[in-house]
C-alpha positions in Angstrom: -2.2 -5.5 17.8 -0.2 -5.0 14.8 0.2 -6.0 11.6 3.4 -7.8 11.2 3.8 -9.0 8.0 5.9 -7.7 5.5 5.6 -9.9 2.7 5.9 -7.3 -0.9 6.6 -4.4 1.3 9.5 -1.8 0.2 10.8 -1.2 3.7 12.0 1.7 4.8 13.0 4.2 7.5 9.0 4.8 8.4 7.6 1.6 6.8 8.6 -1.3 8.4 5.4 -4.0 8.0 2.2 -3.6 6.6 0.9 -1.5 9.2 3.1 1.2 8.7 2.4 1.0 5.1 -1.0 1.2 5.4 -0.6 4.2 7.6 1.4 6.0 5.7 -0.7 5.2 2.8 -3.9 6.3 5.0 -2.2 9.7 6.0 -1.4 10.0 2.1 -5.5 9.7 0.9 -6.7 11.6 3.7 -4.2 14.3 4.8 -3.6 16.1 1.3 -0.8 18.2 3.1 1.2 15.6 4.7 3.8 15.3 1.7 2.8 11.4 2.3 2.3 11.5 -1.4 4.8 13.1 -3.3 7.4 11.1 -5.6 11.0 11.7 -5.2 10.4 15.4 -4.5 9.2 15.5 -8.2 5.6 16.2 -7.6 2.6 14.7 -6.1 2.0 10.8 -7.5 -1.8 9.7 -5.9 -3.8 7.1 -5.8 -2.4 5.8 -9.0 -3.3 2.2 -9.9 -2.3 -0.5 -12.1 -4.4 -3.8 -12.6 -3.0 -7.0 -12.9 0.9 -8.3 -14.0 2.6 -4.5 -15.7 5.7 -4.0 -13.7 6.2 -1.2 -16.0 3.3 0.8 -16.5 4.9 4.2 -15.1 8.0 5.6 -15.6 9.4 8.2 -13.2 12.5 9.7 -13.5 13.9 6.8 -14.6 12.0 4.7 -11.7 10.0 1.9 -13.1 6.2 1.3 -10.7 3.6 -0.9 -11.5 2.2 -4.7 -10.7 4.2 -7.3 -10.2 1.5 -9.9 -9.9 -1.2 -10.9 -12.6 -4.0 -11.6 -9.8 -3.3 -8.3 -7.9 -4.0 -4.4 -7.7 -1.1 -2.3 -6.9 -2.1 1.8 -5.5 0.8 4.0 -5.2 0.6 7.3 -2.9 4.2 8.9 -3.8 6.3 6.0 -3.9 4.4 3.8 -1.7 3.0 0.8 -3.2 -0.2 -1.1 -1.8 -1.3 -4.3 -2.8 -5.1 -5.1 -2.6 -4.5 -8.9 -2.1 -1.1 -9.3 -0.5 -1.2 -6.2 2.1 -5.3 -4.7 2.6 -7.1 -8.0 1.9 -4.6 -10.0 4.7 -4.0 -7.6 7.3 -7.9 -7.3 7.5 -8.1 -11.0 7.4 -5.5 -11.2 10.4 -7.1 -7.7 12.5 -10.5 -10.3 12.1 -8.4 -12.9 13.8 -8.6 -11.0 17.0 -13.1 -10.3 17.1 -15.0 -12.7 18.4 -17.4 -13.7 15.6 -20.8 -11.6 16.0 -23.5 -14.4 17.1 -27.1 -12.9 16.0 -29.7 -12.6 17.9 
C-alpha cells in the first residue's frame, strides 16, 4: 500500500507523495549513477543535511535549501528534500499500520 501523504513534499513530475519521495531519495543513496542526485544539472548535491529551523543554510545558484522547521532534520539528494519527522518517521508509522503486532512467544 502506498504512502499517500504529501504534507512538506515539493511535488513534481516523478514525486507525487511521500513514497515517491522516498524512492527517489532511496535510488539517490544507493544507485550512485542514477543522476537521482545531481542539482539543477550543476553537479552532484548528496546526502546533505541541515538540523533544526535554517531555511538558508545553502545557497545554490541562487536557490535557497535548508530546514524549515526547528524540531526537524531535512537530507537533500539533488534537489530533493527529506524530512526525518514529517516524511521517514510517518510513513513508517503508517507502513506499521498495516502488520499485525508481533505477539511473543
Amino acid at each position: 500500500m502506498r504512502v499517500a501523504f504529501a504534507d512538506h513534499v515539493e511535488l513534481t513530475d516523478k514525486i507525487n507523495d511521500v513514497t515517491d519521495l522516498v524512492r527517489e531519495c532511496r535510488n539517490a543513496a544507493c544507485h550512485i549513477g542514477s543522476g537521482e542526485h545531481l542539482f539543477e544539472d550543476l553537479g552532484k548535491f548528496t546526502f546533505n543535511v541541515v538540523s533544526g529551523l535554517s531555511p538558508n543554510a545553502f545557497s545554490l545558484n541562487g536557490v535557497k535549501l535548508g530546514c524549515d522547521f526547528a524540531d526537524d532534520i531535512a537530507i537533500y539528494y539533488g534537489e530533493k528534500r527529506l524530512y526525518l519527522r514529517r516524511h521517514l518517521l510517518l510513513a513508517l508509522e503508517a507502513v506499521a499500520r498495516n502488520y499485525p503486532p508481533i505477539h511473543e512467544v
